[in-house]
C-alpha positions as CSV (number, residue, x, y, z in Angstrom):
1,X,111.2,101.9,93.2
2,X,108.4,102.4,95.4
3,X,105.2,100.5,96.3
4,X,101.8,102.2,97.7
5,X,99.4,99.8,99.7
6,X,96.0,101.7,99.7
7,X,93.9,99.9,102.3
8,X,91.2,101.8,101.5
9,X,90.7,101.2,97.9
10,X,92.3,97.8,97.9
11,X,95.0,99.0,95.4
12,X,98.5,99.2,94.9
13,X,100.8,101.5,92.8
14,X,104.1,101.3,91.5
15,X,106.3,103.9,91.0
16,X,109.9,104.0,89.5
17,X,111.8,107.2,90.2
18,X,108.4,108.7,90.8
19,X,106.9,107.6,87.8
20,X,103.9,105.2,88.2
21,X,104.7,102.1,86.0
22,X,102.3,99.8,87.1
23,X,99.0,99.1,88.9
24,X,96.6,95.8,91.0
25,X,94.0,95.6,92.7
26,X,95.4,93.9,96.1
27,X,93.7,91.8,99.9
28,X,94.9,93.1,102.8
29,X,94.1,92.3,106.3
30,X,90.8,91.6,107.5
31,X,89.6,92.4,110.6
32,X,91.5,90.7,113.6
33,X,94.7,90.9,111.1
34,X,94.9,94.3,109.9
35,X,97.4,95.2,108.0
36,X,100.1,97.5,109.3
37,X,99.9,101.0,107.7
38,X,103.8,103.1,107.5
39,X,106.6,103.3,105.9
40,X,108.5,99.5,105.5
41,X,111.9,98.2,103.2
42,X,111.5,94.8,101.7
43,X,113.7,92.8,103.8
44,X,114.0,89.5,102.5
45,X,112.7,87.9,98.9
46,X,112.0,83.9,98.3
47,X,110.1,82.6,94.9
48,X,108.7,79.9,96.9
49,X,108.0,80.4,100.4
50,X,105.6,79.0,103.3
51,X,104.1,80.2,105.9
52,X,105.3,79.6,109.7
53,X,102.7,80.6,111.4
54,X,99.7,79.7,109.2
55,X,99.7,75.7,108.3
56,X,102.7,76.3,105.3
57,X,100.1,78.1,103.6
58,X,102.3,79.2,99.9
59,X,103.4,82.8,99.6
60,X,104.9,82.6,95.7
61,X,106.7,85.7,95.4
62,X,107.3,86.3,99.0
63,X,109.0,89.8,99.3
64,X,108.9,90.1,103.5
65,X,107.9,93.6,105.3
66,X,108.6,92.8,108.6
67,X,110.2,89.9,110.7
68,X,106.5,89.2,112.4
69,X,104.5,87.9,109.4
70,X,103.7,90.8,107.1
71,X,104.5,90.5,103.4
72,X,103.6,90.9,99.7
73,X,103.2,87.9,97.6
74,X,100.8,86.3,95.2
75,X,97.4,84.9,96.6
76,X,93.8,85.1,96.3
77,X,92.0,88.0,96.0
78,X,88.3,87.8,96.3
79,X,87.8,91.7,96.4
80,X,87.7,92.6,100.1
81,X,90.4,92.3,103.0
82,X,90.8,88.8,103.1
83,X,94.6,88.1,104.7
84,X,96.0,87.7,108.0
85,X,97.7,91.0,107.4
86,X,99.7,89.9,104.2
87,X,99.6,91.9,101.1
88,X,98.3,89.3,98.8
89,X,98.7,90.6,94.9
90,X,98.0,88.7,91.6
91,X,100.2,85.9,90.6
92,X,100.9,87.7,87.6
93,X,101.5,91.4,89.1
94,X,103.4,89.5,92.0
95,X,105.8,87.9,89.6
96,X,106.5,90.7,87.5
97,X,106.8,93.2,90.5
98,X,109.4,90.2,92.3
99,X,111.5,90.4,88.8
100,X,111.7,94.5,89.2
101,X,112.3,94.7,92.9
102,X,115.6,94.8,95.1
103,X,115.7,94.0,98.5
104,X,115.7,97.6,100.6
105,X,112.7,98.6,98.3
106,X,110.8,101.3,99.9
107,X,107.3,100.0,100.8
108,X,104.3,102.9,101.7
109,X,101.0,101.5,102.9
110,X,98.5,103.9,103.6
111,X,94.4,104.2,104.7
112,X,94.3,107.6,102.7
113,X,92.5,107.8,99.5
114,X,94.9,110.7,98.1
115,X,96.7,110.7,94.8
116,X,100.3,111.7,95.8
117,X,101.2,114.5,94.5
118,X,104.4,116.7,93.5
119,X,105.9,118.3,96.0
120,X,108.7,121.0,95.6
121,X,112.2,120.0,96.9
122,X,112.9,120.1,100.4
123,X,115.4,122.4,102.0
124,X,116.5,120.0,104.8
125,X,118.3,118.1,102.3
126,X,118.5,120.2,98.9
127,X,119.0,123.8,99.5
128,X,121.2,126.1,101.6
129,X,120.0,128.1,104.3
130,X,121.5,129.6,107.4
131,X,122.7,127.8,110.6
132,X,120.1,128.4,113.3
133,X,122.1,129.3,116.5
134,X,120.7,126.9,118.3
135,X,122.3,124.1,115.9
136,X,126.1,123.8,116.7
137,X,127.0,121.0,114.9
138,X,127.2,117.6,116.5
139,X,125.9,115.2,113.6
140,X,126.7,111.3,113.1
141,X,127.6,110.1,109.4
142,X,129.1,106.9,108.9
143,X,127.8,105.6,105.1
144,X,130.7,102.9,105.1
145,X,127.4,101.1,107.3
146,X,125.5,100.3,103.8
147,X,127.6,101.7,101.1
148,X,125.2,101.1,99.0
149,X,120.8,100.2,99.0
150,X,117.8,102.5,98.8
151,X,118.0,105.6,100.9
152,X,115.3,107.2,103.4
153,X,115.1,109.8,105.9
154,X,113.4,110.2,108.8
155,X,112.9,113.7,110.4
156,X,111.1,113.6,114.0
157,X,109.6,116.9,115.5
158,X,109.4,115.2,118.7
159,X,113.0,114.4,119.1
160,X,114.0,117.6,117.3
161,X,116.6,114.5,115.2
162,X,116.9,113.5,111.5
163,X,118.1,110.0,110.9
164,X,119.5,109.2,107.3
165,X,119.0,105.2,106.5
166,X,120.4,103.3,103.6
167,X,118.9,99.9,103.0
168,X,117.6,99.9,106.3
169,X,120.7,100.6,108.4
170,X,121.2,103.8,109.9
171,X,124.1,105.6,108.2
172,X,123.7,109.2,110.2
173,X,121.9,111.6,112.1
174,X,121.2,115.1,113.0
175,X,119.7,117.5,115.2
176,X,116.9,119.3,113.7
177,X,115.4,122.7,114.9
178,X,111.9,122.9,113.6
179,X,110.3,126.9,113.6
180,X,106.4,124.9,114.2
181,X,105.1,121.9,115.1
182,X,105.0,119.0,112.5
183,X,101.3,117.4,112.7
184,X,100.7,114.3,111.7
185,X,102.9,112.0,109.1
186,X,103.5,111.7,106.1
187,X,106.6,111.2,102.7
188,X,108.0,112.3,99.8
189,X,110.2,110.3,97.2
190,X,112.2,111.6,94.4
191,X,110.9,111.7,91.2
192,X,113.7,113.0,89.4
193,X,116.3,116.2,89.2
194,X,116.2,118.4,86.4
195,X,117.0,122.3,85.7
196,X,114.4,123.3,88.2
197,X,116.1,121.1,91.0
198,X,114.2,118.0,92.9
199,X,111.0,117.1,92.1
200,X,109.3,115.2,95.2
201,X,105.8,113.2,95.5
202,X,104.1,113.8,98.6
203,X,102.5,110.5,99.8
204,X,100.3,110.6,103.1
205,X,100.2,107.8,105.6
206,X,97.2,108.4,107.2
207,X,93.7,109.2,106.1
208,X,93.9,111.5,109.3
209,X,96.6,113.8,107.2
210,X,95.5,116.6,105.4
211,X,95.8,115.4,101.3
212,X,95.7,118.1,98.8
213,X,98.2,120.6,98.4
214,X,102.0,120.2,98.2
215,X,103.8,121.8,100.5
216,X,105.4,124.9,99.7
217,X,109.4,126.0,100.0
218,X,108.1,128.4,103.1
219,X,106.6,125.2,104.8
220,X,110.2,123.0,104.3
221,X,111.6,126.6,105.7
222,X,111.0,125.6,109.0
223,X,113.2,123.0,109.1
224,X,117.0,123.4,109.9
225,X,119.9,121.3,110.3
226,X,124.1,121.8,110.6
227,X,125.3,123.0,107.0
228,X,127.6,120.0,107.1
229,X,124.7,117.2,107.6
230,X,122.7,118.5,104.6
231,X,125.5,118.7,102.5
232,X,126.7,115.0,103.1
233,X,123.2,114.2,102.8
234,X,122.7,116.0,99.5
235,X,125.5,113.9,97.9
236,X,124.0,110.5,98.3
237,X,120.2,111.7,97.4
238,X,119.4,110.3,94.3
239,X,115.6,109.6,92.6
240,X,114.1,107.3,94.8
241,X,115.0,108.5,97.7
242,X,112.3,108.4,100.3
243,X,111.8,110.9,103.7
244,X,109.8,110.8,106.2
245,X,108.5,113.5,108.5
246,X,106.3,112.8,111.3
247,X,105.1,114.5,114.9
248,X,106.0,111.3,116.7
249,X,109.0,110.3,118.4
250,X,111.1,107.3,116.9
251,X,112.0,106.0,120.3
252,X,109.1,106.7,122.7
253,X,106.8,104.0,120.8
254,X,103.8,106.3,122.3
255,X,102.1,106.5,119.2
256,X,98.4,107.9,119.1
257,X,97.8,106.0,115.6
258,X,100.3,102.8,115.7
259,X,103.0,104.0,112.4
260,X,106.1,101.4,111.6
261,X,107.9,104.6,110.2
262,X,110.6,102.4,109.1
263,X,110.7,98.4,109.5
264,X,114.7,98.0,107.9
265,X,115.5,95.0,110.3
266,X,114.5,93.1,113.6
267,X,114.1,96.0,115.1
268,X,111.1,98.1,113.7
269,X,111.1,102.1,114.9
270,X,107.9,102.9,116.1
């Protein structure tokens, strides 16, 4: 499963295995409270829940983003930004979207207006290519962590490192030797694997991202990591599975454009 939050059209999307299986008109934040854009797991889930910070106010369907007050749930929705950074859905939607959902749902919100699109499969975790000499090895895997959950992966130009999550706990990590700079951020879940390999949607974060065109085989060329990584990597991947590149680093929190790139527990990387 995974969830788009467009804050620009006030609309979410639902897709399962990359197939969009439902739609709502949603109210994010309004100004003062925006609402975070990035990439977030669902960390928590109550039927009846009430606010903390915000006189008990009810959040039915309460499916929590992050541990500092940002969540989907059912609310009012008077056709414009209207939260305190909540994503507040239809009572109806947010029921039926609550009875679908696990916790460690994948969670995209986004100010671009873009349809995502197909994107072919990406070599850093689907195809074989040659050992850079540069890369000697030297990866962490340890998927005892979360045997089991949603899976993501996070691929950072700025620390030249991959990190592999599953249901918000990081399970491994890489080094990663990339032939160009990576500009901006943006993701890709798995649709579904057929004859033709992995089929991948391409979802930008930012309405500062180029939208359009997926990105070619050449493009995920660029990208290398030990033989050994990719191939314990490749034999957890299943449709669903989200990654995430982006320019920034996941430690230095110097973000030009604030990104959660994943929120998984307490600690959000930023």
């Amino acid at each position: 499963m995974l969830l788009i939050v467009n804050l620009s059209t006030q609309r979410a999307l639902l897709f399962r295995n990359g197939v969009p299986i439902g739609a709502s008109t949603v109210s994010t934040g309004k100004p003062g409270h925006t609402t975070p854009t990035g990439i977030f797991t669902v960390l928590q889930k109550q039927v009846e829940h009430y606010s903390s910070k915000y006189d008990s106010a009810p959040m039915p369907y309460m499916q929590r983003l992050t541990w500092y007050g940002v969540a989907l749930h059912a609310g009012n929705l008077p056709g414009y930004p209207a939260s305190h950074g909540c994503i507040r859905l239809p009572k109806g939607f947010a029921k039926l979207l609550y009875g679908e959902t696990s916790v460690g749902m994948t969670v995209v919100i986004s100010q671009g207006r873009a349809t995502p699109r197909l994107a072919p499969t990406p070599q850093i975790v689907a195809d074989t290519v040659n050992d850079r000499a540069s890369i000697d090895g030297g990866f962490v895997w340890n998927p005892e962590k979360a045997p089991q959950g949603p899976l993501s992966i996070v691929v950072s130009g700025a620390d030249k490192k991959a990190v592999v999550l599953r249901n918000g706990v990081e399970i491994g990590s890489a080094p990663v030797v990339i032939d160009r700079a990576v500009d901006g951020t943006w993701a890709y879940t798995l649709r579904d694997v057929d004859s033709a390999g992995q089929h991948w949607i391409w979802v930008p974060l930012l309405s500062t991202n180029a939208a359009g065109d997926p990105v070619s085989h050449d493009e995920w060329g660029q990208f290398h990591a030990p033989e050994a990584f990719k191939q314990e990597v490749a034999s957890i991947v299943r449709p669903g599975t989200t990654i995430v590149v982006t320019s920034d680093s996941l430690v230095s929190g110097a973000l030009a454009v604030p990104v959660t790139v994943i929120d998984g527990d307490s600690k959000a990387r930023k």
